[in-house]
N, CA, C and O of each residue as an XYZ file, in Angstrom:
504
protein
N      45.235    180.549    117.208
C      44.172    181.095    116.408
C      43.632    180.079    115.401
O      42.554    180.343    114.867
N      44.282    178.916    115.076
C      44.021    178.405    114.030
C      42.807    177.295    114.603
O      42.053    176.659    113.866
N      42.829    177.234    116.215
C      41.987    176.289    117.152
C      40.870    177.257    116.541
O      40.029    176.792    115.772
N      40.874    178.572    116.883
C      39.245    179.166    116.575
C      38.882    179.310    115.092
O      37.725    179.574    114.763
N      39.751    179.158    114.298
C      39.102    179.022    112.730
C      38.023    177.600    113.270
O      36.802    177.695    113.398
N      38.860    176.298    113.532
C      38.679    175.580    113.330
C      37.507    174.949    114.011
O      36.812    173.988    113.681
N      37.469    175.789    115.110
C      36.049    175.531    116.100
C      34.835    176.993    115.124
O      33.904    176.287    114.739
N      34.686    177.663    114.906
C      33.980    178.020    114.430
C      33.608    177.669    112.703
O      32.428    177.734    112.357
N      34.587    177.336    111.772
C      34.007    176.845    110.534
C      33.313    175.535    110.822
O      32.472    175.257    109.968
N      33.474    174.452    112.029
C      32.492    173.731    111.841
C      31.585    174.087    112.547
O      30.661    173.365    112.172
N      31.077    174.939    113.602
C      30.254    174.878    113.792
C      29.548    176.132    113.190
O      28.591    176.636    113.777
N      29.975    176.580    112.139
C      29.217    177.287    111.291
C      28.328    176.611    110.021
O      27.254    176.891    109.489
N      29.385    175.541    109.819
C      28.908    174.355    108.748
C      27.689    173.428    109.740
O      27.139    172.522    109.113
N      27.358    173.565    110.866
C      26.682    172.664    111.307
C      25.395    173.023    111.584
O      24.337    172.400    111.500
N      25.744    174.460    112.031
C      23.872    175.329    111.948
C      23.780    175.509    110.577
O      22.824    174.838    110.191
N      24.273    176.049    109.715
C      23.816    176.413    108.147
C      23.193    174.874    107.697
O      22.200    174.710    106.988
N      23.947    173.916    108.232
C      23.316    172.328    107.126
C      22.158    172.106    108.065
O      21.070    171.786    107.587
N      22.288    172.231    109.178
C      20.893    171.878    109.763
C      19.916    172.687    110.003
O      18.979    172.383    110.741
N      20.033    173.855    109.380
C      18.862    174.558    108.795
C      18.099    174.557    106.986
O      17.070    174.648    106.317
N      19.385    174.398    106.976
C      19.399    174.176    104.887
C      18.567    172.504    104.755
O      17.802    172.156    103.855
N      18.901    171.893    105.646
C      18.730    170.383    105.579
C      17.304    170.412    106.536
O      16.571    169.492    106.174
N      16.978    170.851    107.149
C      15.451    170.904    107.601
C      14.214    171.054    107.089
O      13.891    171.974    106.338
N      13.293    169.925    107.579
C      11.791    170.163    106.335
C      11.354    171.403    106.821
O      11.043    172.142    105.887
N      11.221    171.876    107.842
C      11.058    173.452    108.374
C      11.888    174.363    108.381
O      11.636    174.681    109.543
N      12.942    175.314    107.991
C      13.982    175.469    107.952
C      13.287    176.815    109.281
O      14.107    177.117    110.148
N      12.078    177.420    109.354
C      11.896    178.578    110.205
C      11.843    178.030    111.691
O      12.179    178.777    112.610
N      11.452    176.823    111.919
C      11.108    175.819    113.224
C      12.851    176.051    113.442
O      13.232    176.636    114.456
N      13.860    175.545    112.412
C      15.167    175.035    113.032
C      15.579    176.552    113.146
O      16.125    176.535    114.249
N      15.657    177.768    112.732
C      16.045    178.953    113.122
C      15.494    179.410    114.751
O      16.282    179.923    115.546
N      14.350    179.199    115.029
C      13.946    179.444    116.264
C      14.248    178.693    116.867
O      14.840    179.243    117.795
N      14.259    177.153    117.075
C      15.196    176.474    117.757
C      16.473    176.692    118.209
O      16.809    176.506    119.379
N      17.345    177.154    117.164
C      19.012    177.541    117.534
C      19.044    178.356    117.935
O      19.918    178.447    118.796
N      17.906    180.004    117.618
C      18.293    180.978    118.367
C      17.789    180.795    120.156
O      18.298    181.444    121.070
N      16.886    179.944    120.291
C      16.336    179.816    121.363
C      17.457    178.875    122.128
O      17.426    178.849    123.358
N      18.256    178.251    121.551
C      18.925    177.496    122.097
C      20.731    178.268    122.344
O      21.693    177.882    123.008
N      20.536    179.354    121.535
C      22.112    180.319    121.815
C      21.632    181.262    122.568
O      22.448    182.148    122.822
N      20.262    181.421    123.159
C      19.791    182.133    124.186
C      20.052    183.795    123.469
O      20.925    184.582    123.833
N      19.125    184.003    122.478
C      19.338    185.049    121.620
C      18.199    185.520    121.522
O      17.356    184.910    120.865
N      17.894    186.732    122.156
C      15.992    187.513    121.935
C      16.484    187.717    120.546
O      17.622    187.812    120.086
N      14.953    187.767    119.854
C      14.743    188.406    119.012
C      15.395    189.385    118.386
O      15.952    189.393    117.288
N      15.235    190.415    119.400
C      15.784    191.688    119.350
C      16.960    191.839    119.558
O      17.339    192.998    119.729
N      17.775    190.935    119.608
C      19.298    190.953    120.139
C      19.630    190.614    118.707
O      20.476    191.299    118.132
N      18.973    189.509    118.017
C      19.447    188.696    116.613
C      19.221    190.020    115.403
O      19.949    190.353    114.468
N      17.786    190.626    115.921
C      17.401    192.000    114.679
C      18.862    192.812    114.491
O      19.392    193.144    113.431
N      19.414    193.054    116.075
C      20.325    194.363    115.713
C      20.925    193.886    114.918
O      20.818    194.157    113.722
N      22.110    192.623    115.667
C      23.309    192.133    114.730
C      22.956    191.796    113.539
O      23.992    191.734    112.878
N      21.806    191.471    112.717
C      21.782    190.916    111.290
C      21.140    192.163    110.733
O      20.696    192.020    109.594
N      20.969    193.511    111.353
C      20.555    194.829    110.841
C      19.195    194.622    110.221
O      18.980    194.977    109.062
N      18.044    193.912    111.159
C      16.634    193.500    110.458
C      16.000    194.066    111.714
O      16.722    194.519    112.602
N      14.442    194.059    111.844
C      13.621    194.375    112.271
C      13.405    193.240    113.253
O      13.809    192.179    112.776
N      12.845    193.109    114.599
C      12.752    191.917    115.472
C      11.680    191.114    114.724
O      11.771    189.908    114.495
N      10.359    192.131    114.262
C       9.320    191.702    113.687
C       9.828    190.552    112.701
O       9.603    189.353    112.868
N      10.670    191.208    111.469
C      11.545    190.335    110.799
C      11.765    188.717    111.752
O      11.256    187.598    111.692
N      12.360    189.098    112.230
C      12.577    187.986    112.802
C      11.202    186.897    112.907
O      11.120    185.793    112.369
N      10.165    187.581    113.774
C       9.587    187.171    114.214
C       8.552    186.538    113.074
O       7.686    185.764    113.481
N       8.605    186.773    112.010
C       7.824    186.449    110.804
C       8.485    185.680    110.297
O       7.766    184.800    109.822
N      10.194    185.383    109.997
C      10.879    184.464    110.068
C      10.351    182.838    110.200
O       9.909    182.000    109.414
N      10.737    182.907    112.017
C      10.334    182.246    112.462
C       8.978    181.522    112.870
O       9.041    180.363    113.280
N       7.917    182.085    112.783
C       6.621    182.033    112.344
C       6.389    181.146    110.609
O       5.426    180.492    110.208
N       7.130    181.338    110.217
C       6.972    180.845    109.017
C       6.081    181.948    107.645
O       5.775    181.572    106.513
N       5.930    182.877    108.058
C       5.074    183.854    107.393
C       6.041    184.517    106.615
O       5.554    185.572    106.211
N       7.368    184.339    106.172
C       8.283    184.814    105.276
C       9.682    183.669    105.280
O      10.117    183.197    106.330
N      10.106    183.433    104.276
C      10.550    182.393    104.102
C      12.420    183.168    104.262
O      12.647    184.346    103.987
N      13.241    182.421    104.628
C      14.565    183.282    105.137
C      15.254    182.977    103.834
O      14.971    181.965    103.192
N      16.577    184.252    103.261
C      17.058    183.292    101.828
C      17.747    183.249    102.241
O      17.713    183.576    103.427
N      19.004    182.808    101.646
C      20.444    182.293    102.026
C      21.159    183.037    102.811
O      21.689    182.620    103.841
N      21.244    184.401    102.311
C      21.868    185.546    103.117
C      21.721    184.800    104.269
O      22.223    183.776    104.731
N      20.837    185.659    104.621
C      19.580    185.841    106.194
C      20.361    183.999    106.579
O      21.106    183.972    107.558
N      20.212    183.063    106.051
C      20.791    181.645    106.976
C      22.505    181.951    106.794
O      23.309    181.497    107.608
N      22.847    182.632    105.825
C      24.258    182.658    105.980
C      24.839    183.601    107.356
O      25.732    183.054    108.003
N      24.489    184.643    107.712
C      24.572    185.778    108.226
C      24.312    184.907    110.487
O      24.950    185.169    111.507
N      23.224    184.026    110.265
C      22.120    183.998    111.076
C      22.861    182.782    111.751
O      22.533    182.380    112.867
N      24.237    182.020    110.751
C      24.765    181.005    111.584
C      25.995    181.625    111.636
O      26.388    181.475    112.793
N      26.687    182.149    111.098
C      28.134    183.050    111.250
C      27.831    183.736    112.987
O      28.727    184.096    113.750
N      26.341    183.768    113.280
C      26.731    185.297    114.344
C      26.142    183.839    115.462
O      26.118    184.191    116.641
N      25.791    182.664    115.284
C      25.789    181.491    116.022
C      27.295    181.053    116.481
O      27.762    180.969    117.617
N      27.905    180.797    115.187
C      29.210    180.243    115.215
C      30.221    181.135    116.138
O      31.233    180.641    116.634
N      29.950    182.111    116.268
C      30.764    183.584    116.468
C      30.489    183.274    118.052
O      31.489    182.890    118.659
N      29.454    183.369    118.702
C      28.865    182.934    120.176
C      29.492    181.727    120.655
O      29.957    181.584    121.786
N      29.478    180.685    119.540
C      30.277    179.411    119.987
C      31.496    179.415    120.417
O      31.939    179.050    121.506
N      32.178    179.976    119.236
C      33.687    180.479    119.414
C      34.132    181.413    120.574
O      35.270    181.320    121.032
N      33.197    182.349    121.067
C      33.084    183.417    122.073
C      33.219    182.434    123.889
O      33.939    182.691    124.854
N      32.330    181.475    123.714
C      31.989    180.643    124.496
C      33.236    179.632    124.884
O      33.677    179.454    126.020
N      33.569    179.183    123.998
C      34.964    177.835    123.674
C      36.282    179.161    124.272
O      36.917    178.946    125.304
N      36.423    179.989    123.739
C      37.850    180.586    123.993
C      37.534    181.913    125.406
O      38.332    182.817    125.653
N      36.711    181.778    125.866
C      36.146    183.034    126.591
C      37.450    184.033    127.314
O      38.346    183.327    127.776
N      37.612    185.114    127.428
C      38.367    185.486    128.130
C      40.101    185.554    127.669
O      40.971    186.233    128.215
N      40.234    184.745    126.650
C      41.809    184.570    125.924
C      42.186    185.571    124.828
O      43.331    185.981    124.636
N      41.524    185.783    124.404
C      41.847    187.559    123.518
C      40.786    188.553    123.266
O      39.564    188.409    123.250
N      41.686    189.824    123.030
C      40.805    191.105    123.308
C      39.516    191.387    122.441
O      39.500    190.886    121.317
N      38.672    191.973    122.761
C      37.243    192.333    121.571
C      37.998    192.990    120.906
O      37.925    192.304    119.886
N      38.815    193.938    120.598
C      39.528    194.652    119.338
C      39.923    193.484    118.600
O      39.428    193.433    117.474
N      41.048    192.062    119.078
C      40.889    191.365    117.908
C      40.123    190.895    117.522
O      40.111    190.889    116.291
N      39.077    190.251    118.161
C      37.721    189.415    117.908
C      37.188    190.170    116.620
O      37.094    189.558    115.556
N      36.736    191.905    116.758
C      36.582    192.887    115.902
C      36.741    192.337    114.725
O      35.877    191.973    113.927
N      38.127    192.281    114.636
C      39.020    192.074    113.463
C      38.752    191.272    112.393
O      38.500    191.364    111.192
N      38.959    190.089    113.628
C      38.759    188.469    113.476
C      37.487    188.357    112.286
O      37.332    187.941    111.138
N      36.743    188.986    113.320
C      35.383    188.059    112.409
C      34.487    189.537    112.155
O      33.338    189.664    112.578
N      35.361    190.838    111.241
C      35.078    191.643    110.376
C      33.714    191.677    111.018
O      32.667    191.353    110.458
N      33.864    192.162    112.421
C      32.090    192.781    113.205
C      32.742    194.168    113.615
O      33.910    194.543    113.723
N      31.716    194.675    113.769
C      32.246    196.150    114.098
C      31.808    195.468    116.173
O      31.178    194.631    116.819
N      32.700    196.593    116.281
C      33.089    196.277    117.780
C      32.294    196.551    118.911
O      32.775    196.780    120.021
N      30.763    196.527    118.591
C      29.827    197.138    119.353
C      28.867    195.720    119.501
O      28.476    195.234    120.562
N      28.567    195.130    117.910
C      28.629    193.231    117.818
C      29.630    192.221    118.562
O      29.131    191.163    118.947
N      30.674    192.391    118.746
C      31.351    191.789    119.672
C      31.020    191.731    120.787
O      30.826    190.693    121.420
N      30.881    193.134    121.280
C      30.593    193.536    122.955
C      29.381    192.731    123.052
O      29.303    192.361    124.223
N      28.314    192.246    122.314
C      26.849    191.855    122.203
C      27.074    190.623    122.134
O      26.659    189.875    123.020
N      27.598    190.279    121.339
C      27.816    188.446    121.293
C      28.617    187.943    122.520
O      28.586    186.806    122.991
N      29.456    189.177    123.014
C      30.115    188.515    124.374
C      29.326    188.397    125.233
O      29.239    187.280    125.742
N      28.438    189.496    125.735
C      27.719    189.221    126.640
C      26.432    188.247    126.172
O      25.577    188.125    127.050
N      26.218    187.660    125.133
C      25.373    186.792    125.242
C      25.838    185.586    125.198
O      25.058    184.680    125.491
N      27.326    185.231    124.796
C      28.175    183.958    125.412
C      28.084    183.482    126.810
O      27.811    182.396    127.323
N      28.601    185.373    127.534
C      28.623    185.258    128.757
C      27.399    184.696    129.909
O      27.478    184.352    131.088
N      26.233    184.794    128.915
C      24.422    185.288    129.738
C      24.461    183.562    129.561
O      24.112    182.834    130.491
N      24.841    183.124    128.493
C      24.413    181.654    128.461
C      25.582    180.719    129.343
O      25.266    179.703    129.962
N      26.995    181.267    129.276
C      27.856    180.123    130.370
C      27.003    180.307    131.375
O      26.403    179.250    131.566
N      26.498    181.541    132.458
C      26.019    181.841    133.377
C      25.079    180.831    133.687
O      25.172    180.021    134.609
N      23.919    180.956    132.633
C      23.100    180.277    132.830
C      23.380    178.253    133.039
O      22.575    177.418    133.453
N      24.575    178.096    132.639
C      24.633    176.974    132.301
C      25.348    176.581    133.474
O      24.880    175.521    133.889
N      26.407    177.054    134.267
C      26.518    177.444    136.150
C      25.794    177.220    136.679
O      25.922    176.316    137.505
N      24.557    177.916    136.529
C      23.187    177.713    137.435
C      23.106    176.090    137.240
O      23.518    175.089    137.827
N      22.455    176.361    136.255
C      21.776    174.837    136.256
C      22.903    173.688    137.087
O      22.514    173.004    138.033
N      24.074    173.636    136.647
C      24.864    173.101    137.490
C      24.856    172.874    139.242
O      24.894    171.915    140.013
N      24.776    174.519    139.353
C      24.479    173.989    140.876
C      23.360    173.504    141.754
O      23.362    173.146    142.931
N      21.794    173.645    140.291
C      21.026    173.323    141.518
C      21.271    171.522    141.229
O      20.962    170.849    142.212
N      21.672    170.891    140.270
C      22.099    169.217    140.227
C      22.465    168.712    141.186
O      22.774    167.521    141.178
């Protein structure tokens, strides 16, 4: 367990600085979510916002505060970690783990899962 502290605090420290550290900080939010393969509407539920939210976000038409980047790389980091350990312990601990209610788990798994998938593909057509 101490492997997944340790794989998720940095890569929690690594989306938060490279959004905090960006001259666009709404460009680098749509980037990462586009790049953890995360609709909109998948990111609204888990951070309990509106997709629109989001989508004004990222647009640049509302500026995100700390929360919203704190919250927005924890549920990044959480996918990473989901991704790195897949399959090695149960969503009840995961639950636990990372204080999500267990319906966010089931959601971040399958969007770990939607992106290894995708990342298979691409593999085989190489």
């Amino acid at each position: 367990m101490e492997l997944m502290r340790e794989i998720y605090l940095k890569y929690l420290k690594e989306i938060g600085g490279s959004i905090v550290s960006s001259e666009n900080p709404c460009k680098a939010i749509k980037k990462a979510r586009i790049r953890a393969n995360i609709t909109q509407e998948e990111l609204g539920r888990l951070l309990g916002v509106r997709r629109e939210t989001i989508s004004r976000i990222e647009c640049g038409h509302i500026f995100p505060t700390f929360e919203f980047v704190k919250n927005f790389s924890r549920i990044l980091a959480v996918i990473h970690v989901l991704k790195t350990i897949s399959g090695t312990v149960s969503s009840n601990f995961l639950s636990l783990y990372f204080n999500l209610p267990l319906k966010d788990i089931r959601l971040l798994l399958d969007i770990a899962l939607r992106t290894s998938d995708k990342k298979e593909e691409v593999r085989r057509w190489k």
